[in-house]
C-alpha positions as CSV (number, residue, x, y, z in Angstrom):
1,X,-30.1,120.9,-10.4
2,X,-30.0,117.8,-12.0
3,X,-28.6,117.0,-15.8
4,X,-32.1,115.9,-16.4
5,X,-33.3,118.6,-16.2
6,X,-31.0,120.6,-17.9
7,X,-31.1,118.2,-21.3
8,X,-35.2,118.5,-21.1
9,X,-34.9,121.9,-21.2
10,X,-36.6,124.1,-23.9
11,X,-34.2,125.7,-26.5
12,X,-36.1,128.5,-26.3
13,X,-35.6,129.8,-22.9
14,X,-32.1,129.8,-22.5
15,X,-31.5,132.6,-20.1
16,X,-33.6,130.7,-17.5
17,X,-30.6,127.9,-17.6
18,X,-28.1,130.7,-17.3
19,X,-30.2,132.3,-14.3
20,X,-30.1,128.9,-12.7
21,X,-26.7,128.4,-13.5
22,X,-25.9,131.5,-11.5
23,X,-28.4,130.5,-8.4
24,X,-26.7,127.4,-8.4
25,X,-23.1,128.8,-8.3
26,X,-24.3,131.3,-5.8
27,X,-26.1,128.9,-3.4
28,X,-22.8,127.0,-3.7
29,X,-20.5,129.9,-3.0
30,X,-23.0,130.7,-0.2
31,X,-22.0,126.8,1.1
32,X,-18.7,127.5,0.8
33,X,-18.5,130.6,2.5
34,X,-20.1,129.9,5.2
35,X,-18.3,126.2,5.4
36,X,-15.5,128.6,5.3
37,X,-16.4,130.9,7.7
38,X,-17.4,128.0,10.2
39,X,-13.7,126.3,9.8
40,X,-12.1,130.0,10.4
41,X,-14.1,130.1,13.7
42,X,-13.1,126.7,14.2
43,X,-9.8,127.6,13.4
44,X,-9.9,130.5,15.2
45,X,-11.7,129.0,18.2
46,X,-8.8,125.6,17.7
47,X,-6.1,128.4,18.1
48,X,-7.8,130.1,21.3
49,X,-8.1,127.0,22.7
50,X,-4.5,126.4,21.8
51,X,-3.4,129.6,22.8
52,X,-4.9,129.0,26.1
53,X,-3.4,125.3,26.2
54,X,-0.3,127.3,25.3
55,X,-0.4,129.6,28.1
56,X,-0.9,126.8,31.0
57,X,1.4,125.0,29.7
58,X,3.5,127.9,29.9
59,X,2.1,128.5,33.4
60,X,2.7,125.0,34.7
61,X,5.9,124.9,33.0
62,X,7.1,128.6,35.1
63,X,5.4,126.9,38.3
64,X,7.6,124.2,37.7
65,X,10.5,126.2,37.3
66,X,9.5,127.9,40.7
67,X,9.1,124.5,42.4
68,X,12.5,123.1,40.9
69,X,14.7,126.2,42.5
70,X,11.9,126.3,45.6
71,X,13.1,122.9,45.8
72,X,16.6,123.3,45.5
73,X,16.5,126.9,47.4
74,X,15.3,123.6,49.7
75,X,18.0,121.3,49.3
76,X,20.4,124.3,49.8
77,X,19.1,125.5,52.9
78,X,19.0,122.0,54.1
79,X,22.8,121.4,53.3
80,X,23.6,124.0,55.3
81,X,21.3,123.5,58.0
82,X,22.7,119.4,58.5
83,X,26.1,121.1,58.2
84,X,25.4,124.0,60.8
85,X,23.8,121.0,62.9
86,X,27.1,118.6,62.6
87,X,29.2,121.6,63.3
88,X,27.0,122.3,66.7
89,X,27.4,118.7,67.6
90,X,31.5,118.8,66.7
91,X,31.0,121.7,68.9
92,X,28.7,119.8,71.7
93,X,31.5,117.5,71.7
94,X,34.2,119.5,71.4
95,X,32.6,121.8,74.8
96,X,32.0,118.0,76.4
97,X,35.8,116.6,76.1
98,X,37.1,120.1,77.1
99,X,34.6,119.8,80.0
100,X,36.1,116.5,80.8
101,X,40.0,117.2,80.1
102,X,39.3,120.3,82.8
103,X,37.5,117.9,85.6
104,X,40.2,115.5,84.8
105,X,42.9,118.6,85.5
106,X,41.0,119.6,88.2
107,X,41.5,115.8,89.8
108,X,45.3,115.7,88.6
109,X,45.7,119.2,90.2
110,X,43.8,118.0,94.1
111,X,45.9,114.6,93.8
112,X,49.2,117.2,93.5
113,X,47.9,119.3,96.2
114,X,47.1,116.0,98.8
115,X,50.4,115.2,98.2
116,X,51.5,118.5,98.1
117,X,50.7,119.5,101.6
118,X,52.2,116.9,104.0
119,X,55.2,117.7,102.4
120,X,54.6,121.4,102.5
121,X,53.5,120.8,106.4
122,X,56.9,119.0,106.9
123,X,58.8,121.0,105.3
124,X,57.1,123.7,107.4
125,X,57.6,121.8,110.5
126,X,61.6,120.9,109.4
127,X,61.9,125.0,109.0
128,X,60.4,125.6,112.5
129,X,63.0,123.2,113.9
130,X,66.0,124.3,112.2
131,X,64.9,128.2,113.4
132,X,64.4,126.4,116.7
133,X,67.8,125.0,116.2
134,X,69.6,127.8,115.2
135,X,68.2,129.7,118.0
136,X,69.6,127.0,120.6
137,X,72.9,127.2,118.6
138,X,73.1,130.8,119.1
139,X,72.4,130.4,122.8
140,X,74.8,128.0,122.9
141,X,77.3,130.2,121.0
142,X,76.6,132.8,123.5
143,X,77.5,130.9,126.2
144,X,80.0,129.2,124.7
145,X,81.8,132.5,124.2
146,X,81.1,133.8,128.0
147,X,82.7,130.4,129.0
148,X,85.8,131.1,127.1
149,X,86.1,134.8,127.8
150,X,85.4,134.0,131.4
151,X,88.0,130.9,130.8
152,X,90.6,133.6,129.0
153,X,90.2,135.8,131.9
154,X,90.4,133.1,134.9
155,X,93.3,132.1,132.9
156,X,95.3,135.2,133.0
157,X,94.2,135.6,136.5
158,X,95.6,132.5,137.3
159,X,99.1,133.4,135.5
160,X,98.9,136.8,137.4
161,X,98.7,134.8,140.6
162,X,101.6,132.6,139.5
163,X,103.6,135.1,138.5
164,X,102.8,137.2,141.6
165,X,103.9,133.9,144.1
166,X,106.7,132.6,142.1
167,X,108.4,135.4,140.8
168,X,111.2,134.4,138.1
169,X,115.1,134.9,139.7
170,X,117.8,135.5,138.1
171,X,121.5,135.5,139.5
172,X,120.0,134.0,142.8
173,X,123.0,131.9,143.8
174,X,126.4,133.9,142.1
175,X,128.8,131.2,142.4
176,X,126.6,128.6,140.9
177,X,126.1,131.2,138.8
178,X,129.3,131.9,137.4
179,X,129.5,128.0,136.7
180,X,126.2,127.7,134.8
181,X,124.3,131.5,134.6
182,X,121.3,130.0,132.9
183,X,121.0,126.6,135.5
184,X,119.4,128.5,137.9
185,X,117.1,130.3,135.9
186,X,115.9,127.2,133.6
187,X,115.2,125.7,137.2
188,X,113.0,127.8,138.6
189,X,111.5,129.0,135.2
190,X,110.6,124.8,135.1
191,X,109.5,124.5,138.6
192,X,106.9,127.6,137.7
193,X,105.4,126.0,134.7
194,X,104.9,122.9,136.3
195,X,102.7,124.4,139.1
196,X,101.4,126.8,136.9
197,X,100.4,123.4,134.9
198,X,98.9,121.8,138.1
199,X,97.0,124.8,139.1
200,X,95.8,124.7,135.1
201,X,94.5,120.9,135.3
202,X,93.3,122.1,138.9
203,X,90.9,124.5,137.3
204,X,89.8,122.3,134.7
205,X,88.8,119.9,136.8
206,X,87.0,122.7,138.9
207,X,85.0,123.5,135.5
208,X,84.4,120.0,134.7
209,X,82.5,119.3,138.4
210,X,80.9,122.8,137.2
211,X,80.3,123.0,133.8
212,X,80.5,119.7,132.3
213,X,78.4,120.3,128.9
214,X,79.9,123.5,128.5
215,X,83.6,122.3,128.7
216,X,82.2,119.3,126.5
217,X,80.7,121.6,123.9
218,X,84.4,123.5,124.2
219,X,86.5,120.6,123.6
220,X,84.1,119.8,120.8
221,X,84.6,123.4,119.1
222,X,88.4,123.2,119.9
């Protein structure tokens, strides 16, 4: 309503002013009500929307979250995988140089064995001709020992036969006797051992036309 109109109003009808008055007032509390009731849906509509904005944020910001420790849950299992992979290749190479250090054994250990066995054969060999040797030696003892018992035994054969052709005499001639008792008996005691001596180198010289290695062998013992 316009002050116009208000001023060219009659004085006598003042309750219709008052009555517009109040239309006014009410069409203007209508405005403001419902200017007020379209900003609280506004509002209200402004805080959905932020509420909503609110919870994907919220959302994006817990996906996030799950990505980052996805990602390092990652990066962890990662770590360890490259350091289970670098320990499998220490170990790859660890298998390979024992692999090689054992061939290279192997090869040290064949070289000793090639050098090994020529000696072993020879020394096998040496052992088969000491046995062989020894074996000759005690042959060669054997004899060696029938040669001097048989040599003991001609021996004392020989004195028996000495003995038995020149008999020692004592008191043979008693006048000579009573001048010098032991001339006689040193005489023919000498005259005895000096054949028994001949028949001695006699019989050696028999063995040595005999037995020549033997009696060399028994000179070499003696």
């Amino acid at each position: 309503m316009s002050p116009a109109v208000r001023v060219g109003a009659a004085p006598s009808a003042p309750g219709r002013g008052a009555r517009v008055a109040a239309a006014a007032a009410a069409e203007e509390a209508v405005v403001a009500w419902r200017e007020l009731r379209g900003r609280a849906a506004a509002l209200a509509a402004a805080a959905e929307e932020r509420s909503a904005l609110a919870r994907r944020i919220e959302a994006a910001l817990e996906v996030r979250r799950e990505a980052l420790r996805q990602a390092e849950a990652l990066g962890d299992l990662r770590r360890r995988l490259d350091l289970q992979r670098a320990r499998e290749e220490e170990a790859v190479v660890g298998r390979r140089r024992a692999a090689e250090a054992v061939e290279r054994g192997k090869e040290r250990v064949q070289e000793q064995i090639e050098r090994v066995l020529p000696l072993s054969r020879a020394l096998t060999a040496a052992y088969q001709r000491v046995q062989a040797a020894k074996q000759a030696l005690s042959g060669d003892k054997a004899r060696l020992e029938d040669l001097q018992r048989l040599l003991r035994t001609r021996q004392q054969c020989m004195v028996g036969q000495v003995a038995a052709l020149y008999p020692v005499r004592v008191f043979h001639d008693l006048p000579r006797h009573a001048e010098n008792p032991l001339a006689d008996t040193n005489e023919h005691f000498q005259g005895s051992v000096e054949h028994f001596q001949r028949k001695i180198e006699h019989f050696q010289e028999h063995m040595e036309l005999m037995y020549p290695a033997s009696l060399n062998l028994l000179k070499c013992v003696v």
